[in-house]
C-alpha positions, 0 to 999 in steps of 0.5 A: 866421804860420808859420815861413815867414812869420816868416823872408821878408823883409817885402818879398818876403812883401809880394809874395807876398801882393800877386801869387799868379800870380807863382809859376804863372808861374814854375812853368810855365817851369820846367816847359818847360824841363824838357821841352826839354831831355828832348826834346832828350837823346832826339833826340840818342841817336836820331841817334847811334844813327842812319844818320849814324853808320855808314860810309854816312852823310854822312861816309862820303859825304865820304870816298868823294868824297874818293877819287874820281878827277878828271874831266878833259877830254883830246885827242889828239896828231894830224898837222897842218899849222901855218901859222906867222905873223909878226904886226906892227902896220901902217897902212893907206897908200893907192898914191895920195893927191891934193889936187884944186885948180883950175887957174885962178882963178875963182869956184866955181860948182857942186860936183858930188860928194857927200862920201865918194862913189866917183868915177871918172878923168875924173868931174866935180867941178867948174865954175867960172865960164867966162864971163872965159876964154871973153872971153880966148879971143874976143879971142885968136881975133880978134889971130890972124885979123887977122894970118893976114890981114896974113900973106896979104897979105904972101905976096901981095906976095911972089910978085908981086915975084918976079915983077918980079924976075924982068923985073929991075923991082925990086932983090934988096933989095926981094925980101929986105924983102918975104920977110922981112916975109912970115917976121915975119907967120908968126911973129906967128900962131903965137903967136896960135895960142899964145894961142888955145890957151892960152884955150882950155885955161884955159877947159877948166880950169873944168871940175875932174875927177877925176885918179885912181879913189878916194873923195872926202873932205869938201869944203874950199869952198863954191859962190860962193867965189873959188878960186885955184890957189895955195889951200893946201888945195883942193877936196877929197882924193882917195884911191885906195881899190882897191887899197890897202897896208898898212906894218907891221914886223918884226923883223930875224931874219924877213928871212932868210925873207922877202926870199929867196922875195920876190925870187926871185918868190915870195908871201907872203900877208899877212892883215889883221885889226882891232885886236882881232884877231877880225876879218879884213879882208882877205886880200894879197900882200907886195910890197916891203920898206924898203932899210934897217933902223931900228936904234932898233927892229931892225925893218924896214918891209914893205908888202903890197897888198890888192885891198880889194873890201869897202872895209874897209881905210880910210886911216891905220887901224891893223891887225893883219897877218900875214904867212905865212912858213912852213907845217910839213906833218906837225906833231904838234899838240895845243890850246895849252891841254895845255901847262904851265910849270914849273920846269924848262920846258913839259910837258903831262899824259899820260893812260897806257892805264891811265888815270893821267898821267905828266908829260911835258916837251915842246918846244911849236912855232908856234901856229896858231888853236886848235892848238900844234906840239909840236917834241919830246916827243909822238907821235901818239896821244898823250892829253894832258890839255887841261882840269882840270890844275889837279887833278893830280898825277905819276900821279894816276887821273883819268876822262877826257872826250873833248874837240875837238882843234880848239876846246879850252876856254878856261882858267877864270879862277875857278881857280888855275894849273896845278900840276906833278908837285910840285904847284907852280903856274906860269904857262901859257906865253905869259901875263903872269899865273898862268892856269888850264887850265880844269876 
């Protein structure tokens, strides 16, 4: 036994003793390790040393984009026409609407209409039973002839007893009797004929036709069933479809450009969309408007008529309607997406020859579609920026990209607002929420 032996502890040398391999195992981790972190000390002297660490590496990359100017989207200010519209929810009224009931009493024997189908004046929708009225009018025929008979025979008599008062064979009273008994007999067919045609009327009223041009809607009774002219709904709805009205509503404030050029007989045409607005439905006239304002709402009822060749406009359906009040010839227009609202009102970003933008306030008019009028502010020629407002600053360089004036981009949701010249973010105008311009 060695010093070694003497001073390990009995269990550890135990150990040793039991399991030799115990110490090459830990000898080679030991010496992997060590490589590692030899391997790992040359790496990082090389790329210290290496292209990263110069003005061309990835952090000279950064900093050279960092400096880059922004890339945004721009138009320019042109002379335009502007169409401006008053907007107001309305409802499709039609000119006409009848509930067709029979005029007598009867049992319904045939329906000669198909539910939802276009008829005509006249068409026929109709029969009830003609069997008890043409008994009516049979037995109204027979009373009138048997008194047209009574009443010859009186007018007989009559001319014969002129002529025997004449020869002074019979008194003035007999005369007079028989005249009037002539007179009562006349009286008496003309209420057969009364009767006659009253028959023969009511035997027409078992053939229902259609009081006016429109579509039929679902029909109320069956073939078989007993209907009565007092029935509360009927046989079926008629509405007149061609043409049809729209009422909708504006505010008080528009009738000073409406009524004048409406009742010296000028039209207003009115446009009807769906209750997306994406949809145009037809195209009318305005035509009449209520004699009175609601003052609960400051709002007046206006109604405009459509020709309705597509049958597109259908009973009682909410629409959009726009009326065209004015046209501004020679607006100064840009897409609405150039305009921004700060603090101190709306302003767009002008991009100056020299490619930096300047803030300018501006005066934004009427919107038509996808262009704005600009009241103050703009010229023609002007560069406003339409896309990437979200990026600049008062005289920031940025690099332009030509964009259609008339189908500007649509504002990206992902971004922030637009900011102003301090950098603030604001609302774009005519939103609810923080909106960006896009970019």
């Amino acid at each position: 036994m060695n010093d070694f032996d003497a001073a390990a502890p009995v269990a550890l040398r135990g150990t040793a003793q039991r399991n030799p391999r115990h110490w090459i195992t830990v000898a080679a981790v030991l010496i992997v390790l060590a490589g590692a972190a030899l391997w790992y000390l040359l790496h990082s002297k090389d790329s210290g040393s290496g292209p990263s660490a110069g003005p061309t590496g990835p952090a000279g990359t950064r900093s050279a984009g960092a400096n880059r100017a922004p890339s945004v989207g721009v138009a320019t200010a042109r002379l335009g026409d502007i169409q401006v519209f008053q907007n107001g929810l309305g409802t499709v009224v039609p000119r006409n609407v009848v509930t067709v009931h029979t005029r007598v009493d009867g049992e319904l024997l045939r329906v000669l209409f198909k539910e939802g189908q276009l008829v005509k004046v006249g068409d026929l929708l109709a029969e009830l039973d003609p069997r008890p009225f043409q008994v009516v009018l049979t037995q109204a025929e027979g009373t009138m002839a048997r008194d047209a008979a009574l009443l010859k025979n009186a007018q007989i008599d009559l001319a014969r007893y002129k002529t025997l008062f004449a020869q002074d064979s019979v008194s003035q009273q007999q005369l007079d009797t028989q005249a009037a008994l002539v007179r009562q007999y006349e009286g008496t067919v003309e209420a057969d004929r009364g009767q006659v045609d009253s028959a023969k009327l009511s035997l027409i009223y078992t053939r229902v036709t259609s009081p006016l041009t429109g579509r039929v809607g679902l029909r109320q009774v069956d073939p078989g069933n007993i209907v009565h002219a007092a029935d509360t709904n009927g046989l079926v709805v008629i509405t007149q479809v061609q043409p049809t009205t729209v009422v909708f509503a504006v505010p008080e404030t528009r009738l000073t450009q409406i009524v004048p050029r409406l009742y010296a007989g000028g039209s207003l045409t009115v446009e009807a969309w769906d209750r997306d607005n994406k949809t145009k439905l037809a195209t009318g006239v305005l035509f009449a408007t209520d004699n009175q304002i609601d003052t609960t709402t400051g709002t007046v009822k206006l109604r405009a008529e459509f020709n309705n060749e597509n049958y597109l406009l259908f009973p009682n359906e909410f629409v959009n309607a726009r009326a065209l009040i004015e046209v501004r010839h020679g607006a100064t227009v840009i897409p609405p997406a150039a305009v921004q609202v700060g603090s101190s009102g709306s302003f767009v970003y002008v991009v100056q020859p020299d490619r930096t933008v300047v803030v300018r306030p501006v005066t934004p008019g009427p919107v038509d579609g996808n262009l704005m009028a600009i009241d103050n502010g703009l010229s023609p020629g002007d560069v406003v920026v339409i896309d990437g407002t979200d990026r600049l600053r008062d005289g920031i360089k940025v690099q332009t990209v030509a964009r259609d004036a008339g189908a500007a981009p649509a504002p990206s949701p992902s971004k922030g607002p637009a900011p102003d010249a301090a950098g603030h973010r604001h609302r774009r105008p005519g939103t609810g929420a923080d909106q960006p311009s896009g970019g």
